[in-house]
MILUM-983254 format. One record per residue (C-alpha): residue number from 0; x, z, y. Coordinates in Angstrom, 2 decimals. Layout:
BEGIN
+-----+---------+---------+---------+
! num !       x !       z !       y !
+-----+---------+---------+---------+
! NUM !       X !       Z !       Y !
...
+-----+---------+---------+---------+
This chain:
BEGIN
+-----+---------+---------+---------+
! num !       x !       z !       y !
+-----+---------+---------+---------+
!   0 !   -1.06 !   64.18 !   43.44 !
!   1 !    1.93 !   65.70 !   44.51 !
!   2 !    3.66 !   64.94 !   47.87 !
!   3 !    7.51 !   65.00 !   48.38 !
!   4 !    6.60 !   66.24 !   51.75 !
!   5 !    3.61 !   66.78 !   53.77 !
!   6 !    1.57 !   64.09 !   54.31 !
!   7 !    1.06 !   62.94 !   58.15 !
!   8 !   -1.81 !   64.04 !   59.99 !
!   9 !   -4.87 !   61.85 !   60.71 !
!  10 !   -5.17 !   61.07 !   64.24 !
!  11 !   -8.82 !   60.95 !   65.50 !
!  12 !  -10.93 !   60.12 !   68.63 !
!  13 !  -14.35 !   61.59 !   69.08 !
!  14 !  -17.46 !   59.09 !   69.03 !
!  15 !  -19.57 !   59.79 !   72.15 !
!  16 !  -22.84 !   61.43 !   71.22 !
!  17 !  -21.92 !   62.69 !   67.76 !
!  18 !  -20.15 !   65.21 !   66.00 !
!  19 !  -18.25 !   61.94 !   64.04 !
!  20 !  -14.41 !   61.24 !   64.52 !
!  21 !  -13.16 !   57.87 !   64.32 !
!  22 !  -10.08 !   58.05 !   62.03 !
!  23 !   -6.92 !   55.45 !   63.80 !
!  24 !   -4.90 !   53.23 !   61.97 !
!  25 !   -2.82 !   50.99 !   63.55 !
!  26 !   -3.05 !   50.73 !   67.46 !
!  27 !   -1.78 !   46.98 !   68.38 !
!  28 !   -1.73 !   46.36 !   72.29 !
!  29 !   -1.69 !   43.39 !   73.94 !
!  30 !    0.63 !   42.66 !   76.66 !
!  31 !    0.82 !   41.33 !   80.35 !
!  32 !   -3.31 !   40.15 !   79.33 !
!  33 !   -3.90 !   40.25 !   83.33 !
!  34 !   -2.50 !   36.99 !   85.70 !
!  35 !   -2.09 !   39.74 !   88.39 !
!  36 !   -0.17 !   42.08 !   86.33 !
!  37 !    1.61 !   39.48 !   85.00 !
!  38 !    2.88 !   38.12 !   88.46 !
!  39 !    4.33 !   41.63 !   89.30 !
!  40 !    6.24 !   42.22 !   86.14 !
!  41 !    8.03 !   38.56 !   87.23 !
!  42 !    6.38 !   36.65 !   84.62 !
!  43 !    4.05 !   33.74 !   84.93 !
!  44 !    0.34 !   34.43 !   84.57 !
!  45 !   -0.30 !   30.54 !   82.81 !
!  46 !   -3.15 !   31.33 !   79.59 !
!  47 !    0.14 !   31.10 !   77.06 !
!  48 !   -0.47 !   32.16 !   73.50 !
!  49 !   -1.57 !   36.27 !   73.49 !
!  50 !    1.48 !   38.58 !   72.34 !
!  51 !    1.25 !   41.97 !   70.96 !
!  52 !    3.20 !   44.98 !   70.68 !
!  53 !    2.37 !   48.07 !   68.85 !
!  54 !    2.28 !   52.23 !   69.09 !
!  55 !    2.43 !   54.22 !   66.05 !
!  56 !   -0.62 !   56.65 !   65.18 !
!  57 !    1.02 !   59.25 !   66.72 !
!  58 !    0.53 !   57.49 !   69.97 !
!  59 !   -2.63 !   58.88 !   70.43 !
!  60 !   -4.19 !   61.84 !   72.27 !
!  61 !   -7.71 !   62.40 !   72.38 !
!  62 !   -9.04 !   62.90 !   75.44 !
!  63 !  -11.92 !   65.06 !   76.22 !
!  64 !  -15.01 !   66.21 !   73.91 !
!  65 !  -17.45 !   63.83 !   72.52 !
!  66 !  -19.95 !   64.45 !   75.73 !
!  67 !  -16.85 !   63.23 !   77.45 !
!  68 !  -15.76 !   66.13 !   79.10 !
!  69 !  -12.22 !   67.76 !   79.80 !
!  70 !   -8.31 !   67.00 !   80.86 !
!  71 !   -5.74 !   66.51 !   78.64 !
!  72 !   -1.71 !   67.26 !   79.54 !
!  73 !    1.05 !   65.23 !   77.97 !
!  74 !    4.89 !   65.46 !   78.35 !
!  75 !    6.98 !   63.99 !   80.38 !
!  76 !    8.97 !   61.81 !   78.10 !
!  77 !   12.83 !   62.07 !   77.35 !
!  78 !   15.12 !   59.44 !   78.46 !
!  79 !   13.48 !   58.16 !   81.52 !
!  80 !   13.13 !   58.46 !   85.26 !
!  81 !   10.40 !   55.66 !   85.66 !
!  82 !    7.31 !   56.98 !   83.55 !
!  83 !    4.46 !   54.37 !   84.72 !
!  84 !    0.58 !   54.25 !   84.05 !
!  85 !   -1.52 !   51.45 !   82.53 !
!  86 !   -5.33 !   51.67 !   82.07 !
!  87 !   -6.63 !   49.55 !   79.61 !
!  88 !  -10.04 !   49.28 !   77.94 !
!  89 !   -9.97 !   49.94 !   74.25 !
!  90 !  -11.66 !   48.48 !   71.58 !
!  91 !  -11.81 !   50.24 !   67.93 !
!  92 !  -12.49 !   47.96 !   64.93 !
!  93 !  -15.17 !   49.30 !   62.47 !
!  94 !  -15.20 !   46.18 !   59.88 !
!  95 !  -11.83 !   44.59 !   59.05 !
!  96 !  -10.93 !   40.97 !   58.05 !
!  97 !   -8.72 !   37.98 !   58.34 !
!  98 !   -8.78 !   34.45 !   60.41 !
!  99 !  -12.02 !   35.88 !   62.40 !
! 100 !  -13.39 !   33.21 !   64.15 !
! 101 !  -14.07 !   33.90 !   67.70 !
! 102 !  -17.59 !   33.31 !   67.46 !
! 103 !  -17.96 !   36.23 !   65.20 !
! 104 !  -15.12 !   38.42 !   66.36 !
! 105 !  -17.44 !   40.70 !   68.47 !
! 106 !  -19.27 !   41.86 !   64.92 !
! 107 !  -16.10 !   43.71 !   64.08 !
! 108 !  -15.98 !   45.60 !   66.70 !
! 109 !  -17.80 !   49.25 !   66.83 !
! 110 !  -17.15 !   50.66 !   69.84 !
! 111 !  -15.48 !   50.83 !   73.14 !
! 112 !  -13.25 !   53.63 !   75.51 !
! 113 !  -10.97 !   54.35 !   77.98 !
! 114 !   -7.20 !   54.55 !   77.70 !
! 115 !   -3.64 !   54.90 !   78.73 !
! 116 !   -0.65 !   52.76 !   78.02 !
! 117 !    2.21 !   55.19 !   79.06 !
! 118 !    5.75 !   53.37 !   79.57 !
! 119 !    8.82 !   54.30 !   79.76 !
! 120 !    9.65 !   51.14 !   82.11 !
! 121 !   12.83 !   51.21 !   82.81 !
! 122 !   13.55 !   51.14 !   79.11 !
! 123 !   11.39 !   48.41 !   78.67 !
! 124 !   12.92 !   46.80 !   81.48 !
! 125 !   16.49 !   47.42 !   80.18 !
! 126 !   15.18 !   45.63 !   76.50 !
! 127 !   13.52 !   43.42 !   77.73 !
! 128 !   16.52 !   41.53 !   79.59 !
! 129 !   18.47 !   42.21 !   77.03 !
! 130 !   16.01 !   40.25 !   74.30 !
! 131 !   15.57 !   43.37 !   72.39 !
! 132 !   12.34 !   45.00 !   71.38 !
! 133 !   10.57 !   46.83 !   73.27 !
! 134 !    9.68 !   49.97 !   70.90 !
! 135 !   11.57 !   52.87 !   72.97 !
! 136 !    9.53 !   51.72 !   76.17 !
! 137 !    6.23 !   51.85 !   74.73 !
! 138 !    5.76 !   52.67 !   71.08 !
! 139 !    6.62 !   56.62 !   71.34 !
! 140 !    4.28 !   60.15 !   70.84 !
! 141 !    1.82 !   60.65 !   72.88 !
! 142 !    2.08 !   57.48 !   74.85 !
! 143 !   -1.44 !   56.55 !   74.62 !
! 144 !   -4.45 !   58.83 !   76.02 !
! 145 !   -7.79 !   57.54 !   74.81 !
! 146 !  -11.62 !   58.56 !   75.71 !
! 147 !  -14.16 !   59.22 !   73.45 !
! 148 !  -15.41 !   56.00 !   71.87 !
! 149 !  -18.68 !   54.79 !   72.94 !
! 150 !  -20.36 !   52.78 !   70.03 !
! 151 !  -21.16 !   49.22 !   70.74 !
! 152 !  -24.81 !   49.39 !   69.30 !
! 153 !  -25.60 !   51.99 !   72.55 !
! 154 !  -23.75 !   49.90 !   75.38 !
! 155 !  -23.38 !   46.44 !   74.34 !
! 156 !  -20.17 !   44.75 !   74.51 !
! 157 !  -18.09 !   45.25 !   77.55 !
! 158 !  -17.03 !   41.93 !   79.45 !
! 159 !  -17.07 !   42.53 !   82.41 !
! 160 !  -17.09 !   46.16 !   85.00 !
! 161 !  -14.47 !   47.56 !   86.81 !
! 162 !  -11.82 !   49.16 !   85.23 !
! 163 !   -9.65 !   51.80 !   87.84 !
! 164 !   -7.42 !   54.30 !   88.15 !
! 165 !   -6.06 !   57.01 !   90.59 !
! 166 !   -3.29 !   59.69 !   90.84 !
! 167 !   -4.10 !   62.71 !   92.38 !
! 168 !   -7.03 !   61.36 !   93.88 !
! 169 !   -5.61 !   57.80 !   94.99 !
! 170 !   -6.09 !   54.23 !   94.28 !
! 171 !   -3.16 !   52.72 !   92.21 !
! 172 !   -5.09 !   49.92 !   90.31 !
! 173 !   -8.34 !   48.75 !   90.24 !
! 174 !   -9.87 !   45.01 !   88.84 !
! 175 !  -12.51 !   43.40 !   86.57 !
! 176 !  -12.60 !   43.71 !   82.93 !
! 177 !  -13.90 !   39.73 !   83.21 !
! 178 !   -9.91 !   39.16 !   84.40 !
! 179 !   -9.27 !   39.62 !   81.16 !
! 180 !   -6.62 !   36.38 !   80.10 !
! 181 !   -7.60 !   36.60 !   76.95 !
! 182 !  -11.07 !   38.04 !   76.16 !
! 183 !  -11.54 !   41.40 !   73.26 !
! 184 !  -13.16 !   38.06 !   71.30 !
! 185 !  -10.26 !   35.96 !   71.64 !
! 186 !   -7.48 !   38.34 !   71.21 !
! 187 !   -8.99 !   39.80 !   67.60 !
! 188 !   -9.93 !   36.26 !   66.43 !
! 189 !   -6.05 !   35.54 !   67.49 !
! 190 !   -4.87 !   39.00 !   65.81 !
! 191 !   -6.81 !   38.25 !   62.78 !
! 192 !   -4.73 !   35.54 !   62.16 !
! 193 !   -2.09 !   37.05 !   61.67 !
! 194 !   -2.42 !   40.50 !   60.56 !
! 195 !   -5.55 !   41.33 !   58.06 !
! 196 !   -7.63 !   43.84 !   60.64 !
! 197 !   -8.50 !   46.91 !   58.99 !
! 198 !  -11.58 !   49.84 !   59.85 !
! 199 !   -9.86 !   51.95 !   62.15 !
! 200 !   -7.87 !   49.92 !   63.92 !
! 201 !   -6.94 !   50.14 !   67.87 !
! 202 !   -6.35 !   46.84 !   70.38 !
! 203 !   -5.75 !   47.65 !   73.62 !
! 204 !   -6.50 !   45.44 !   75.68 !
! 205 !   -3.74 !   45.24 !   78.94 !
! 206 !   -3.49 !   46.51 !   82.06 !
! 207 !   -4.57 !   44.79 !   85.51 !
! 208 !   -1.89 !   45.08 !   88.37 !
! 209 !   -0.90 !   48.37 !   90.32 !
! 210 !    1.00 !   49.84 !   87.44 !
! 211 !    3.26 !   52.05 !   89.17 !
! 212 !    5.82 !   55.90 !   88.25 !
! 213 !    3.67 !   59.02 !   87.73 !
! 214 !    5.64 !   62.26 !   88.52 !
! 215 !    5.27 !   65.31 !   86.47 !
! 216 !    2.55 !   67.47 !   87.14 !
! 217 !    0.24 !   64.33 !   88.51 !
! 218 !   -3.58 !   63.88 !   87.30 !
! 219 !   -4.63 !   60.71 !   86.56 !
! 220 !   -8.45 !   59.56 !   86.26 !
! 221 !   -8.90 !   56.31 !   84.34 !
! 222 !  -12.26 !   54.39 !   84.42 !
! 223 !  -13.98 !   51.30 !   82.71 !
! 224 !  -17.43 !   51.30 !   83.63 !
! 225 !  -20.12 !   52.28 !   81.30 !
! 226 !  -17.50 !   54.11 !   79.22 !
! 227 !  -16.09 !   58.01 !   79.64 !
! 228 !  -13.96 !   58.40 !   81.75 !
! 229 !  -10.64 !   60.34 !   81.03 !
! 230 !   -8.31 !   62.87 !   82.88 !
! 231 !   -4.72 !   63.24 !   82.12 !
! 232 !   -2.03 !   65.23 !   83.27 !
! 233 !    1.55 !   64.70 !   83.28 !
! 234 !    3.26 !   68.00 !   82.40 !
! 235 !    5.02 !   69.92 !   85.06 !
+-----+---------+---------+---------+
């Protein structure tokens, strides 16, 4: 076959423990999926129906090796002054399908990691007042540093375990994965319906409160317990 142009890259994260790469496909993100979070983006925190938005493939940076090791820099996006972090546990999709029940929505998953949700809030902000979407705030390159995946056969399924994060060495947010609003079961059974879930797909999961402007030059260390932690820094 013969391409009009080049085709576009595939965009990868290492599995944990192997030399394998887990090929991305669509990364859909769930939004304001913490009450606390919720409350300080002035919205209420009530268990309403689960919304998504989504990044494009491009989205992605790998973070570290497959052991888990090493710091990634991205850019400091254009177009913004208010560049905020949100840690989020990730969930990758190994076998795809459509109206999931919830019951069997953890069987589709294959593994779990840690990851970023970079915003350009004030842009978000600005759209989101003005009842537009909300693509130039979130859906842009490199807006979403992810860990090496860690397969649910060798740690189980995560519900519950702190999930934290810190710039330059201090606290900015820190909760349970259990505060989830709605659980990694619920939101792919809801997803499922739908969009047809495909191998390879990304669902991030949302961010607890504390989201807050990183400067550039800042390291930030995101954790989810039991999973690999991940360094990124904001270039200078």
């Amino acid at each position: 076959m013969e391409y009009a142009v080049a085709p576009a890259p595939v965009y990868t994260l290492p599995v944990a423990g192997s030399e394998q790469q887990f090929p991305v496909n669509r990364l859909f993100c769930v939004g304001r999926n913490y009450a606390a979070h919720a409350r300080e983006m002035g919205r209420d925190p009530d268990r309403e129906k689960p919304f998504f938005f989504m990044k494009p493939a491009n989205a992605v940076v790998a973070v570290g090796s497959n052991a888990g090791e090493g710091e990634v820099t991205i850019p400091y996006p254009p177009k913004t002054a208010n560049f905020h972090h949100e840690i989020e546990l990730v969930v990758a999709i190994g076998k795809g399908g459509a109206n999931i029940p919830v019951e069997q929505a953890l069987e589709h998953v294959y593994g779990y990691a840690v990851g970023l949700d970079m915003t350009r809030r004030d842009i978000q902000l600005e759209a989101r007042d003005k009842g537009r979407p909300w693509e130039f705030g979130k859906s842009f390159a490199q807006s979403a540093p992810i860990g090496p995946i860690r397969r649910a056969s060798e740690v189980g399924h995560v519900v519950e375990g702190e999930i934290a994060l810190t710039v330059n060495g201090e606290a900015r947010q820190k909760s349970d994965v259990s505060k989830l609003i709605w659980s990694v079961a619920e939101s792919i059974a809801y997803l499922s319906e739908y969009e047809t879930l495909e191998p390879g797909d990304i669902i991030m999961t949302g961010t607890p409160e504390g989201v807050n402007a990183v400067q550039r030059g800042d390291l930030m260390v995101g954790t989810v317990a039991n999973l690999d932690a991940i360094r990124v820094r904001v270039a200078g």
